[in-house]
HTML snippet that shows the backbone in 3Dmol.js (N, CA, C, O; Angstrom):
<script src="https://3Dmol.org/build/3Dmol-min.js"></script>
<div id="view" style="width:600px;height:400px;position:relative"></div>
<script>
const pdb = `
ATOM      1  N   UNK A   1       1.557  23.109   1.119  1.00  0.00           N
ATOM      2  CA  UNK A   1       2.526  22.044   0.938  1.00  0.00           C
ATOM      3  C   UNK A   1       2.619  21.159   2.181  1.00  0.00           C
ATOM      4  O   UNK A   1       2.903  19.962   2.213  1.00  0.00           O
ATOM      5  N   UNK A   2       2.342  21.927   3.140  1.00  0.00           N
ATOM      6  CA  UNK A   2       2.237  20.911   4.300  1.00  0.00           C
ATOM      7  C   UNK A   2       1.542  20.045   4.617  1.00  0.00           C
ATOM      8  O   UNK A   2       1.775  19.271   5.546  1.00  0.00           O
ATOM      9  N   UNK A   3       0.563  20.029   3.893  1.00  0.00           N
ATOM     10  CA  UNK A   3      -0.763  18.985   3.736  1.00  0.00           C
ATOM     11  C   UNK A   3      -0.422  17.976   3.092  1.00  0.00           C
ATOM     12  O   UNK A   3      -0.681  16.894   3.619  1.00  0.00           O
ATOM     13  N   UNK A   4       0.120  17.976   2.037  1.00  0.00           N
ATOM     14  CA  UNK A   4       0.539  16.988   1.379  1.00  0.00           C
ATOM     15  C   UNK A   4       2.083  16.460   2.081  1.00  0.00           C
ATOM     16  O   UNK A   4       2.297  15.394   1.502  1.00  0.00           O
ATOM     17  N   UNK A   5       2.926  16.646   2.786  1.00  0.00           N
ATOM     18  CA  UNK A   5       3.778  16.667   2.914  1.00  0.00           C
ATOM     19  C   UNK A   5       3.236  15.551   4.234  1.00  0.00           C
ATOM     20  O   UNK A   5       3.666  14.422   3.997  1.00  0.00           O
ATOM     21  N   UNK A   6       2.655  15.593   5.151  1.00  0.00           N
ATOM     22  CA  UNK A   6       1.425  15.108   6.099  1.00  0.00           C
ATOM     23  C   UNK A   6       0.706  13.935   5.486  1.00  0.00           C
ATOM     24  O   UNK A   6       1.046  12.845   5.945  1.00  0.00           O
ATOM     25  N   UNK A   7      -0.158  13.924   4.606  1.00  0.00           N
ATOM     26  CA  UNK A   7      -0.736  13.039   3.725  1.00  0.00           C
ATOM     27  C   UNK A   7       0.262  12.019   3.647  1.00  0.00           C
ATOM     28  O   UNK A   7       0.085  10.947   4.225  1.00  0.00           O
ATOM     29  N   UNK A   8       1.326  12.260   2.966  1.00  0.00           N
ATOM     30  CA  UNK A   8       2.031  11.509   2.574  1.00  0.00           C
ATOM     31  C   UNK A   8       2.905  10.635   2.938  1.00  0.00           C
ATOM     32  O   UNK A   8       3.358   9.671   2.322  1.00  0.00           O
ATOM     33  N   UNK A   9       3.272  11.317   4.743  1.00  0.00           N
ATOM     34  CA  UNK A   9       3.602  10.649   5.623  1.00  0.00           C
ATOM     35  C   UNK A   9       2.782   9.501   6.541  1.00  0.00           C
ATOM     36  O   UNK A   9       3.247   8.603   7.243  1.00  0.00           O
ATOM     37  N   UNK A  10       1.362   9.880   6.263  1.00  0.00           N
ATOM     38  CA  UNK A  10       0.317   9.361   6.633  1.00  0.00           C
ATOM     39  C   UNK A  10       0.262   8.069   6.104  1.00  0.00           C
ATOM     40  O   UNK A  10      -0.014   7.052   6.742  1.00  0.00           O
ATOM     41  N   UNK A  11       0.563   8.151   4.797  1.00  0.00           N
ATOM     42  CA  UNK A  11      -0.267   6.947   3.963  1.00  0.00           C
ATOM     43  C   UNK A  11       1.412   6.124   4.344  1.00  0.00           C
ATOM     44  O   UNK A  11       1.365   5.017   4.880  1.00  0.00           O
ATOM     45  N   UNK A  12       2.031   6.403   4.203  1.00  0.00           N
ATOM     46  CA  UNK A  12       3.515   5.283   4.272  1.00  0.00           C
ATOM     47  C   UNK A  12       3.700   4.930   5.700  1.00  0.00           C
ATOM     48  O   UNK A  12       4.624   4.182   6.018  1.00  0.00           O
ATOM     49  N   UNK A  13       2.656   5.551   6.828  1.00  0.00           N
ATOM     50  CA  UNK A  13       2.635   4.664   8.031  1.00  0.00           C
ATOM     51  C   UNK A  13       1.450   3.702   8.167  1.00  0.00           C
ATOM     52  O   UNK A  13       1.379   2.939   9.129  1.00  0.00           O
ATOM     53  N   UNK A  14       0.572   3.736   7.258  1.00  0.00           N
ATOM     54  CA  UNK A  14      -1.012   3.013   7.115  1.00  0.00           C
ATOM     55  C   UNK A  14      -0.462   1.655   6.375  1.00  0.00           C
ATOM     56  O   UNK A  14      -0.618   0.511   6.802  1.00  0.00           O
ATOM     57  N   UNK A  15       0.160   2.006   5.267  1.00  0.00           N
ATOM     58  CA  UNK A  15       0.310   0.857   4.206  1.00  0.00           C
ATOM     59  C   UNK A  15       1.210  -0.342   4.647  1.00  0.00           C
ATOM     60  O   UNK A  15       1.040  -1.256   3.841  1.00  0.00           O
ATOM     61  N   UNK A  16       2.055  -0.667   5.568  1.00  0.00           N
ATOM     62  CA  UNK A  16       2.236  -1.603   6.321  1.00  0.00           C
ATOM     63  C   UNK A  16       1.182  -1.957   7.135  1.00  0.00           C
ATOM     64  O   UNK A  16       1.176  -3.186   7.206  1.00  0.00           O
ATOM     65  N   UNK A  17       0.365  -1.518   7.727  1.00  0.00           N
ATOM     66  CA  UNK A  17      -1.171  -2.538   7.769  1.00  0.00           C
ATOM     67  C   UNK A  17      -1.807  -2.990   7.194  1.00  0.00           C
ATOM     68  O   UNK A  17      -2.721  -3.570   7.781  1.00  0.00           O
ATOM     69  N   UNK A  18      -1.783  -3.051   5.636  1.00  0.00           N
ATOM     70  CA  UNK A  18      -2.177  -3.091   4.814  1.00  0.00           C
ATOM     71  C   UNK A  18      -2.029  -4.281   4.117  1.00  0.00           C
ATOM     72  O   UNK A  18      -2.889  -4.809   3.413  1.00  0.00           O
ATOM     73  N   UNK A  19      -0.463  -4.841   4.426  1.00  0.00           N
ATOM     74  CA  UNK A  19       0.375  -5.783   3.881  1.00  0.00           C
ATOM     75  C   UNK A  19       0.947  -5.042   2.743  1.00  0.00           C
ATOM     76  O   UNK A  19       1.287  -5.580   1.689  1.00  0.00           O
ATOM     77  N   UNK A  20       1.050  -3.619   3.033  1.00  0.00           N
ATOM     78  CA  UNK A  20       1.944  -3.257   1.888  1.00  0.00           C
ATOM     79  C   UNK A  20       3.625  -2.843   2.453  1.00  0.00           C
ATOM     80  O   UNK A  20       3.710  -2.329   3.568  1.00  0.00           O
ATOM     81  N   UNK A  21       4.660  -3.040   1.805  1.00  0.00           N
ATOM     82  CA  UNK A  21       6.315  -2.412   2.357  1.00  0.00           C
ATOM     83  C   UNK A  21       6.238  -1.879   1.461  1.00  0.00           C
ATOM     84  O   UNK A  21       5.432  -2.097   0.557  1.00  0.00           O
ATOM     85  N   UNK A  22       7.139  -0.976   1.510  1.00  0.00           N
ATOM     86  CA  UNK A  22       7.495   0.206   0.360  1.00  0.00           C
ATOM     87  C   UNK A  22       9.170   0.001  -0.121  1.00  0.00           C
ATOM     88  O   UNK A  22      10.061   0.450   0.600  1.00  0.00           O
ATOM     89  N   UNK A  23       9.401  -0.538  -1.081  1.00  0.00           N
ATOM     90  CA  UNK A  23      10.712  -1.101  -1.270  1.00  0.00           C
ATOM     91  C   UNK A  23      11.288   0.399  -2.019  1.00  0.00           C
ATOM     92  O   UNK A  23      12.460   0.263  -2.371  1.00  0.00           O
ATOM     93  N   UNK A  24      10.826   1.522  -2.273  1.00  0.00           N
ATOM     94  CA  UNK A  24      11.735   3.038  -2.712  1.00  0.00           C
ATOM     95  C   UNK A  24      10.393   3.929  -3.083  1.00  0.00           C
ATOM     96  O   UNK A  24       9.312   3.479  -3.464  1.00  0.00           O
ATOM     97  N   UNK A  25      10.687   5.071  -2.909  1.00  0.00           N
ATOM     98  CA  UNK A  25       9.787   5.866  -3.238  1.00  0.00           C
ATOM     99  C   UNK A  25      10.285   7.785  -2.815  1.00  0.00           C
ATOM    100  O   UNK A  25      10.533   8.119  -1.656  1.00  0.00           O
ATOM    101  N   UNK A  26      10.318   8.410  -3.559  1.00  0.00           N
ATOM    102  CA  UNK A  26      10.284   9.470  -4.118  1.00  0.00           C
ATOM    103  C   UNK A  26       9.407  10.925  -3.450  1.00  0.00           C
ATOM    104  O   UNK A  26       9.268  11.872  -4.224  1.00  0.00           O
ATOM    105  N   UNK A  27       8.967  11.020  -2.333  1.00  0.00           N
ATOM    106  CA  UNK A  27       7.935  11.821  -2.171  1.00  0.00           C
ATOM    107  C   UNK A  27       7.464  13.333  -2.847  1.00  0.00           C
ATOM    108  O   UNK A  27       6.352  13.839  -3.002  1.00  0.00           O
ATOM    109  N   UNK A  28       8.790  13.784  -3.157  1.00  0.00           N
ATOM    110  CA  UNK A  28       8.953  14.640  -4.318  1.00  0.00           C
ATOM    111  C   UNK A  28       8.198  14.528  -5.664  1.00  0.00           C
ATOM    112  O   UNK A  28       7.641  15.464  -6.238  1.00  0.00           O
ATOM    113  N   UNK A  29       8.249  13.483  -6.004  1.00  0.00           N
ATOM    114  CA  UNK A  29       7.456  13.086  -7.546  1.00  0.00           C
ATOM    115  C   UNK A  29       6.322  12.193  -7.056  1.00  0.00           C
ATOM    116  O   UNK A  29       5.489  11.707  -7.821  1.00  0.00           O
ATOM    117  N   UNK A  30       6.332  12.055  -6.081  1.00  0.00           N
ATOM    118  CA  UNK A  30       4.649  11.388  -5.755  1.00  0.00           C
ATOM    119  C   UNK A  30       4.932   9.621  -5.999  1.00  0.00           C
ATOM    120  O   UNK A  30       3.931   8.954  -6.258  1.00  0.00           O
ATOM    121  N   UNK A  31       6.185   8.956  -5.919  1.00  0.00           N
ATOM    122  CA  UNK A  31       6.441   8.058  -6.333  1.00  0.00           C
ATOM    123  C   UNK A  31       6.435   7.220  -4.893  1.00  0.00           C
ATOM    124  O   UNK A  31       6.852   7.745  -3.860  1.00  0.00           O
ATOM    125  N   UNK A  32       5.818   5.602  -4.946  1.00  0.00           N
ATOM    126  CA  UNK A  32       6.284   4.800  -4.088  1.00  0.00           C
ATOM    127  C   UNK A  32       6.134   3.740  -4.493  1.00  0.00           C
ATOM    128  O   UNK A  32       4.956   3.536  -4.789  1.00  0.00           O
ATOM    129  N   UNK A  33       7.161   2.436  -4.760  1.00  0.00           N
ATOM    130  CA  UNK A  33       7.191   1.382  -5.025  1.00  0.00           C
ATOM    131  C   UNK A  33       6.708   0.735  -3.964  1.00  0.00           C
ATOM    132  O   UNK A  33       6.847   1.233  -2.847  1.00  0.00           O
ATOM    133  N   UNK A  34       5.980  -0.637  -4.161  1.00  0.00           N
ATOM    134  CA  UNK A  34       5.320  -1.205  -2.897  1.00  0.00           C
ATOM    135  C   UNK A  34       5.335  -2.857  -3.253  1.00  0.00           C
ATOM    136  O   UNK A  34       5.324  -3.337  -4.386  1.00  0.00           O
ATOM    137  N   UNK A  35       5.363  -3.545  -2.058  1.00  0.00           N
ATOM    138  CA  UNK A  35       5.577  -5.490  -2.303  1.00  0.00           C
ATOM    139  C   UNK A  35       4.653  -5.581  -1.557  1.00  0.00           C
ATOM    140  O   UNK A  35       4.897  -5.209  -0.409  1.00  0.00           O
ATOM    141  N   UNK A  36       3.353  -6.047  -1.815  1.00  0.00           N
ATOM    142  CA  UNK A  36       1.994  -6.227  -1.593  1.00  0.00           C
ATOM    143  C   UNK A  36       2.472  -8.357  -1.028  1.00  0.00           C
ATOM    144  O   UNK A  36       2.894  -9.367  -1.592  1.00  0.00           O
ATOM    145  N   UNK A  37       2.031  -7.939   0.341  1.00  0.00           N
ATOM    146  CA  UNK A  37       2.014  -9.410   1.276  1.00  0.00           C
ATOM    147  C   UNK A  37       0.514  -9.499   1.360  1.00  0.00           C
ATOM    148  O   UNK A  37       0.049  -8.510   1.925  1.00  0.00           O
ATOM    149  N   UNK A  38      -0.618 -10.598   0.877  1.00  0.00           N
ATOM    150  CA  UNK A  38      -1.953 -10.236   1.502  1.00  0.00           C
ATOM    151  C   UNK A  38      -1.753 -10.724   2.736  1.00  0.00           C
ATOM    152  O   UNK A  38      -0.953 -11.637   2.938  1.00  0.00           O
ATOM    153  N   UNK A  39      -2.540 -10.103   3.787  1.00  0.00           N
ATOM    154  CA  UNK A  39      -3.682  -9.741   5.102  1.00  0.00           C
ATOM    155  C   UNK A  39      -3.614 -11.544   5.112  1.00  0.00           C
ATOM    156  O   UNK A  39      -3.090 -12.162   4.185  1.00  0.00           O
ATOM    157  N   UNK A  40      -4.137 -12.118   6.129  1.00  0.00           N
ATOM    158  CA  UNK A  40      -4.636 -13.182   6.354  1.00  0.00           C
ATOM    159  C   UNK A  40      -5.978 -12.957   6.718  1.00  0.00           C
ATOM    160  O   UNK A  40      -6.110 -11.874   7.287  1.00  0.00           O
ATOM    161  N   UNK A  41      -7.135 -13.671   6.575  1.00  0.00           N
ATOM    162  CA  UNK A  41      -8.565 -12.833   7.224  1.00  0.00           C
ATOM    163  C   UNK A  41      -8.692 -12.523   8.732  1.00  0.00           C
ATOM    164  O   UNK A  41      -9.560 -11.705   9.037  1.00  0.00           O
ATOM    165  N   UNK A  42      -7.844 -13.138   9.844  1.00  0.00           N
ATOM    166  CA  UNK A  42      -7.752 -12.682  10.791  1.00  0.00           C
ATOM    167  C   UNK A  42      -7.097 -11.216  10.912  1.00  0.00           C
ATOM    168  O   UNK A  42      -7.613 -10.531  11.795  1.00  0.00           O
ATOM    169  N   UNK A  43      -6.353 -10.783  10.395  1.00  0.00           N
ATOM    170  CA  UNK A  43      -5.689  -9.205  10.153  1.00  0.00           C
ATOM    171  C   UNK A  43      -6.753  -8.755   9.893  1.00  0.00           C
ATOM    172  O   UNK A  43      -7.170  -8.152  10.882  1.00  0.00           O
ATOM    173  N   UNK A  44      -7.587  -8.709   8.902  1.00  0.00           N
ATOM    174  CA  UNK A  44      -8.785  -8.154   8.589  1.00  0.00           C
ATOM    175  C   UNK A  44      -9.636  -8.065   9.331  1.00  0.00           C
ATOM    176  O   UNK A  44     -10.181  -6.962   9.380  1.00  0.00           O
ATOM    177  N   UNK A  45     -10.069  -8.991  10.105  1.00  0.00           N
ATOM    178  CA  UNK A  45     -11.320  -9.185  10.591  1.00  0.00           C
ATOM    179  C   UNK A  45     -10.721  -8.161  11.964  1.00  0.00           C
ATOM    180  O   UNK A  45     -11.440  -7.488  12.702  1.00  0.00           O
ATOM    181  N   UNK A  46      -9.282  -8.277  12.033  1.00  0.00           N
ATOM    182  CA  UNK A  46      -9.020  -6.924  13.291  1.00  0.00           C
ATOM    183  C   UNK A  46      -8.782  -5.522  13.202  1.00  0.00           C
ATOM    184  O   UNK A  46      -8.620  -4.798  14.185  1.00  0.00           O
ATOM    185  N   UNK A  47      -8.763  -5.178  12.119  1.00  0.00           N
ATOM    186  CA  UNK A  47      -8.378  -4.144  11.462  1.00  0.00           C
ATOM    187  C   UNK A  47     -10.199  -3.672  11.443  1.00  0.00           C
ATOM    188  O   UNK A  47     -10.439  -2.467  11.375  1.00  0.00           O
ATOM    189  N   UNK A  48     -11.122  -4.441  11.491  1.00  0.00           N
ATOM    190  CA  UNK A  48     -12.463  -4.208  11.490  1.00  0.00           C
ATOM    191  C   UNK A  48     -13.366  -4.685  10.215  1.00  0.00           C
ATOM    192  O   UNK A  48     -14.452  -5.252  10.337  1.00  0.00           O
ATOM    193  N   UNK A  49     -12.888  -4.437   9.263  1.00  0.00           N
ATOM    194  CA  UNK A  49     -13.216  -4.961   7.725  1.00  0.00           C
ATOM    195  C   UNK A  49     -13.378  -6.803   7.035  1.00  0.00           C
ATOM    196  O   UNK A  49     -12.924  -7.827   7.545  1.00  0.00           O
ATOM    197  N   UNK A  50     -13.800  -6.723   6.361  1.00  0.00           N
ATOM    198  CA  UNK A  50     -13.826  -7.714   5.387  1.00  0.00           C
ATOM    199  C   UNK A  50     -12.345  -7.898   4.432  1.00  0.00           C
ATOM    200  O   UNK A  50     -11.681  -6.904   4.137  1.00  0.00           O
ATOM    201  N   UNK A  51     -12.121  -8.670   4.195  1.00  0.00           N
ATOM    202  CA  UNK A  51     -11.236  -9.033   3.238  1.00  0.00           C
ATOM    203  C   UNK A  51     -11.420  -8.757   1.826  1.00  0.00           C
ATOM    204  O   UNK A  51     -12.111  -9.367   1.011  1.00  0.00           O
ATOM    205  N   UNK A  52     -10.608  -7.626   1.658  1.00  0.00           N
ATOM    206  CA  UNK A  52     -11.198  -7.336   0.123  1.00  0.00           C
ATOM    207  C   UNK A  52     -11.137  -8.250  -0.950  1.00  0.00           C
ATOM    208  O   UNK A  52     -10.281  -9.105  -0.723  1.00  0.00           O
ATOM    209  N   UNK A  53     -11.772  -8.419  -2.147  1.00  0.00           N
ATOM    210  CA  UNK A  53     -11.872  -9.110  -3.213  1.00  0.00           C
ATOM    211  C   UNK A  53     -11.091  -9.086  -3.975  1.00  0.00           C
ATOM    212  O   UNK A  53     -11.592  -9.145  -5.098  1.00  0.00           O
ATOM    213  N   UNK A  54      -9.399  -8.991  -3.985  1.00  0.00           N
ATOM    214  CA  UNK A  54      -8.453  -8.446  -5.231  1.00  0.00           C
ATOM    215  C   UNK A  54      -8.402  -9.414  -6.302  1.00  0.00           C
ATOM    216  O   UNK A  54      -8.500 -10.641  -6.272  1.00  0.00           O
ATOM    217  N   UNK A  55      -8.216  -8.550  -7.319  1.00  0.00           N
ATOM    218  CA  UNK A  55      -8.008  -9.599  -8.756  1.00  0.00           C
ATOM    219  C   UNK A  55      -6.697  -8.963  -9.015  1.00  0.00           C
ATOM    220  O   UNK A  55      -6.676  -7.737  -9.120  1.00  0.00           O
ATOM    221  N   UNK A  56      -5.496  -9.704  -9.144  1.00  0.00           N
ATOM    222  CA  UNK A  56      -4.028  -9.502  -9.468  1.00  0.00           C
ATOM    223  C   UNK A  56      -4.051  -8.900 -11.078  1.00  0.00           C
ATOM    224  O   UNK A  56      -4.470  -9.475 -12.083  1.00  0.00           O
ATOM    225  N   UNK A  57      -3.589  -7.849 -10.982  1.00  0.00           N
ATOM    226  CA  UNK A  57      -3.653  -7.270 -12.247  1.00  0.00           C
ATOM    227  C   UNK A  57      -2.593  -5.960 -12.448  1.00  0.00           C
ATOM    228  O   UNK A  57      -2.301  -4.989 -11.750  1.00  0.00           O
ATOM    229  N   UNK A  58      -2.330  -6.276 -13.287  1.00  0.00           N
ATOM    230  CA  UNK A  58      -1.023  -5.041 -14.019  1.00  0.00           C
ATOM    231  C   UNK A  58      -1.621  -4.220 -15.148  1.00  0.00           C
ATOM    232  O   UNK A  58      -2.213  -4.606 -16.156  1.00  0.00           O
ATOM    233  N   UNK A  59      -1.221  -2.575 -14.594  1.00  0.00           N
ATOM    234  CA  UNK A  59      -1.719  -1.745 -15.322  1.00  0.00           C
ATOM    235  C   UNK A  59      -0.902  -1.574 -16.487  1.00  0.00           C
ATOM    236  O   UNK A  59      -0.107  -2.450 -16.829  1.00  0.00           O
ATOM    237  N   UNK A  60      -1.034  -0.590 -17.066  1.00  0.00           N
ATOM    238  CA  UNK A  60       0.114  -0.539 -18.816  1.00  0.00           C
ATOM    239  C   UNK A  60       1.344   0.721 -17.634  1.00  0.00           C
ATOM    240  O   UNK A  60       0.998   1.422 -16.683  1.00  0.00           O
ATOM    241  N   UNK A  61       2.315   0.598 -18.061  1.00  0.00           N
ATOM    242  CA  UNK A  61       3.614   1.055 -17.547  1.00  0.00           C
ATOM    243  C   UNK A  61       3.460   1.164 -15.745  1.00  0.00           C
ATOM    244  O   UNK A  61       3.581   2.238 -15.156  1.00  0.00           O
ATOM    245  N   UNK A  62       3.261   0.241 -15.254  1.00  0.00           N
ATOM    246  CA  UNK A  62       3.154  -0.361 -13.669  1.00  0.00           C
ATOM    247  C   UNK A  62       3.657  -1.487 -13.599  1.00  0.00           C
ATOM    248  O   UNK A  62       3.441  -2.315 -14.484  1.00  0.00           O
ATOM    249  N   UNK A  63       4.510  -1.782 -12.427  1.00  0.00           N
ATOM    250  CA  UNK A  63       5.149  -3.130 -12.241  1.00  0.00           C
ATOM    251  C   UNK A  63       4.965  -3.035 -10.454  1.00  0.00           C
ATOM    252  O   UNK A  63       5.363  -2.342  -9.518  1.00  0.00           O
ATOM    253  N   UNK A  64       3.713  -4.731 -10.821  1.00  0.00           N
ATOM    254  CA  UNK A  64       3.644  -4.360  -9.304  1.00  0.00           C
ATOM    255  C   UNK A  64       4.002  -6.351  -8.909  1.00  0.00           C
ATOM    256  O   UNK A  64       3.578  -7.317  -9.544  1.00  0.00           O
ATOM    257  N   UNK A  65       4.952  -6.341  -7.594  1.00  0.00           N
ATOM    258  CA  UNK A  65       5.230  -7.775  -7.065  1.00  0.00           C
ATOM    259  C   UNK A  65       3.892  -7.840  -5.910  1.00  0.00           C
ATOM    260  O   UNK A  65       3.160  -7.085  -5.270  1.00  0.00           O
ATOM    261  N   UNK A  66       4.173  -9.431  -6.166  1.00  0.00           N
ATOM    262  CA  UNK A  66       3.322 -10.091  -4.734  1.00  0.00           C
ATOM    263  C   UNK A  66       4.499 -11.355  -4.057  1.00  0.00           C
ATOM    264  O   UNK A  66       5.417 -12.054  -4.487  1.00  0.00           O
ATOM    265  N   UNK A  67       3.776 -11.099  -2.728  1.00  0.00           N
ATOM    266  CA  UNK A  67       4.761 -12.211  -2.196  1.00  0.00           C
ATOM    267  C   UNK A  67       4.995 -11.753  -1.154  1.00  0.00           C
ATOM    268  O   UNK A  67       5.760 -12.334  -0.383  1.00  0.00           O
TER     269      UNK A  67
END
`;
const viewer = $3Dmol.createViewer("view");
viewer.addModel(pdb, "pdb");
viewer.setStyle({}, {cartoon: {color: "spectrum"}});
viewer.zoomTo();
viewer.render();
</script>
């Protein structure tokens, strides 16, 4: 349990580099709501990477914001 418990703390300090905030989330049920800001390509290009290719898209029972 501690692995995941670790993991999970992991990923909710990564995902603000990401351009992601986490507006509520649950770690118990594996839940985290997130408000996706994109990267500018300079963030990227420092972070080391390319700018990924996203296509804005909503899954069936997912509600996801941008902005």
């Amino acid at each position: 349990m501690q692995v995941l418990a670790k993991a999970w703390q992991r990923l909710g300090s990564t995902l603000p580099k990401l351009g992601f905030n986490t507006t509520s989330e649950s770690a118990g049920r594996g839940y985290r709501e997130l408000k996706y800001k994109p990267l500018d390509k300079q963030e990227w290009l420092r972070l080391g990477v390319n700018p990924p290719n996203l296509e804005k898209r909503c899954l069936p029972n997912a509600n996801f914001r941008s902005g």
